[in-house]
N, C-alpha and C positions, 0 to 999 in steps of 0.2 A: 459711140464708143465711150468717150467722156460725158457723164453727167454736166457738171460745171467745171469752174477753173480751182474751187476749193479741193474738188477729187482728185485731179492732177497734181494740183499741190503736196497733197498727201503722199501721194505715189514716190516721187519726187523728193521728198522728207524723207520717207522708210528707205528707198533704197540707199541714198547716201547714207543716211544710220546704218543699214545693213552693212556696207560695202568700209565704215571705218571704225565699226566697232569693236571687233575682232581685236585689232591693235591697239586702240585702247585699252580693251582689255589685259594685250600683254605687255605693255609698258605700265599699270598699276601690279601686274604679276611683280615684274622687273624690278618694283620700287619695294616691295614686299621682300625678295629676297634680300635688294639691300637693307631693310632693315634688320633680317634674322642675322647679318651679316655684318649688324653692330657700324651700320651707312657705309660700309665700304664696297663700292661694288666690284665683284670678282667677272670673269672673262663668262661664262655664262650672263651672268644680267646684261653686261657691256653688248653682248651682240645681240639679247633682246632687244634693247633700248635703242640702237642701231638701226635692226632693221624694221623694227615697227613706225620708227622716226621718221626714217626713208620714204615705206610704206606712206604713212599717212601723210608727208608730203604731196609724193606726187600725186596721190587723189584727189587730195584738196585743191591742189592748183587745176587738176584738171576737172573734176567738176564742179570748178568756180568759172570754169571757160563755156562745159557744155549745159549747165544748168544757171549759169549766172548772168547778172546784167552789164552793161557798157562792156562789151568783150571784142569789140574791133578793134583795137589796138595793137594787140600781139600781133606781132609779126611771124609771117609762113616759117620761116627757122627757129624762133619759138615753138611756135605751135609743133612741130616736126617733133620737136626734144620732150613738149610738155606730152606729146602722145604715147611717143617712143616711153617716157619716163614710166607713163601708166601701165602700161600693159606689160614695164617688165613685173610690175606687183601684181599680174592676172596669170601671167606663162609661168614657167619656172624655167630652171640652167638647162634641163634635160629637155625640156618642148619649148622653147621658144617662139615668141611674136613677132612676126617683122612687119615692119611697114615701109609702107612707099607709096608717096605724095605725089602728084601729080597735080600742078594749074593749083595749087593753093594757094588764099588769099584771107587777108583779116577778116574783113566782110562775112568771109563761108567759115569762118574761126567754130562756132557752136554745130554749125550742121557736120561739119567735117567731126567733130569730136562724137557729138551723138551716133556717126558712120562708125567710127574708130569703136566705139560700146557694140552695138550691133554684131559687126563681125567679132570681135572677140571674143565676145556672149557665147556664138556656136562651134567654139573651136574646144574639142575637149583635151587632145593633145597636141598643142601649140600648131603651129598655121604661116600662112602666109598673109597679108592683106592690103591690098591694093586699091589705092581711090584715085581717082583720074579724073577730072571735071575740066569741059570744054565749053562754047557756048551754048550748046545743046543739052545737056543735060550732067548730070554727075554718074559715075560707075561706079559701087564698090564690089569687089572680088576680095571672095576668102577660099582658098586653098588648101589643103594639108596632107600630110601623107598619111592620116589616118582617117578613119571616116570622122563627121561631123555631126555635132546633133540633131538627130533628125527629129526629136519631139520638138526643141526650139524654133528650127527650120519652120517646124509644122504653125506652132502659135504664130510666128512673123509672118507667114502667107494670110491666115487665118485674121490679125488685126488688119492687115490691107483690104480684108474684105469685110471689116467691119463686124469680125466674130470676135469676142469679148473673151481673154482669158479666164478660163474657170478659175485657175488658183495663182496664187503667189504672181495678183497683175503688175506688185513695180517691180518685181525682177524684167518685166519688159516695156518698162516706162523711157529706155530710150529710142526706140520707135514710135512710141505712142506720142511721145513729146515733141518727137521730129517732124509726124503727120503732121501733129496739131498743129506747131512753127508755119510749115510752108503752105498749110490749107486742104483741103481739099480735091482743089482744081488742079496741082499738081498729078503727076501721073507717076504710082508709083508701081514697078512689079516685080518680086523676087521668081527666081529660077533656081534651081537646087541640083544636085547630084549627089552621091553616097560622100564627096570629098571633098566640091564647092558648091559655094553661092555666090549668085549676082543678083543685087541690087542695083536697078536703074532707077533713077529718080529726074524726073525732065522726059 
């Protein structure tokens, strides 16, 4: 699947560029009107600059967790909020993200996050998502009341069996970076329906 660890790397670069570009962009928008606006800024810039802020917080703290180093330390109620935080900037007010933690631990801080990408990934009009990890293995569950991506779906079965996405592969490089993480030898299988997926891993 992975050539080397430079390819991952890459993957892993683009997407985070991908995923807080956007808002950079409209906070240099935001600064633009304050300038036509002789630096003062009016209630349109204000709530650009707001919620792009927001935005590109909670990405950043959260893929400093599922893509970054020394990340045991957050604490399971942390980590809850640091997820909760992300995926309010994936959902919106009308389709919402929820989640629910189950057996979370610092240790499982980055695997649980790269879970938390996954299912959000295939949720086109918000969802439900559930992780549960016991001794035996982890479960994530994604739910929703509308159907879910099933081309997505299709690529995630498809990297567990070692089929190489044709296009746009770090849109799915948190999978790919999870496999990587726990090896091989791990056992991993998705299950799908028109409205969920599970994920077992263990």
């Amino acid at each position: 699947m992975i050539e080397n660890n430079t390819e991952l790397a890459e993957m892993i670069s683009t997407r985070i560029s991908h995923d807080l570009i956007g808002n950079i962009g409209a906070l240099s928008s935001a600064l633009e009107l304050m300038n036509e606006n002789n630096g003062e800024p009016d209630a349109d810039a204000m709530n650009i600059i707001k919620t792009a802020s927001q935005t590109l917080k909670a990405r950043q703290t959260f893929f400093r967790i599922a893509f970054g180093l020394d990340t045991k330390t957050v604490k399971p109620e942390e980590l809850k909020e640091i997820c909760e935080n992300y995926l309010s900037t994936v959902g919106s007010r009308s389709y919402p993200l929820t989640l629910h933690l189950n057996g979370a631990s610092a240790e499982l801080a980055k695997v649980l996050c790269l879970s938390v990408m996954i299912g959000a990934e295939v949720c086109i009009r918000g969802g439900n998502i559930d992780i549960a990890v016991n001794k035996n293995n982890m479960v994530l569950k994604v739910s929703s009341e509308y159907e879910l991506s099933a081309p997505k779906v299709a690529v995630y079965q498809n990297i567990l069996h070692d089929i190489r996405p044709q296009d746009n592969i770090s849109q799915y490089v948190q999978l790919i970076y999870l496999r990587e993480l726990l090896g091989e030898d791990v056992d991993m299988q998705i299950e799908a329906t028109a409205k969920t997926m599970t994920l077992v891993i263990g």
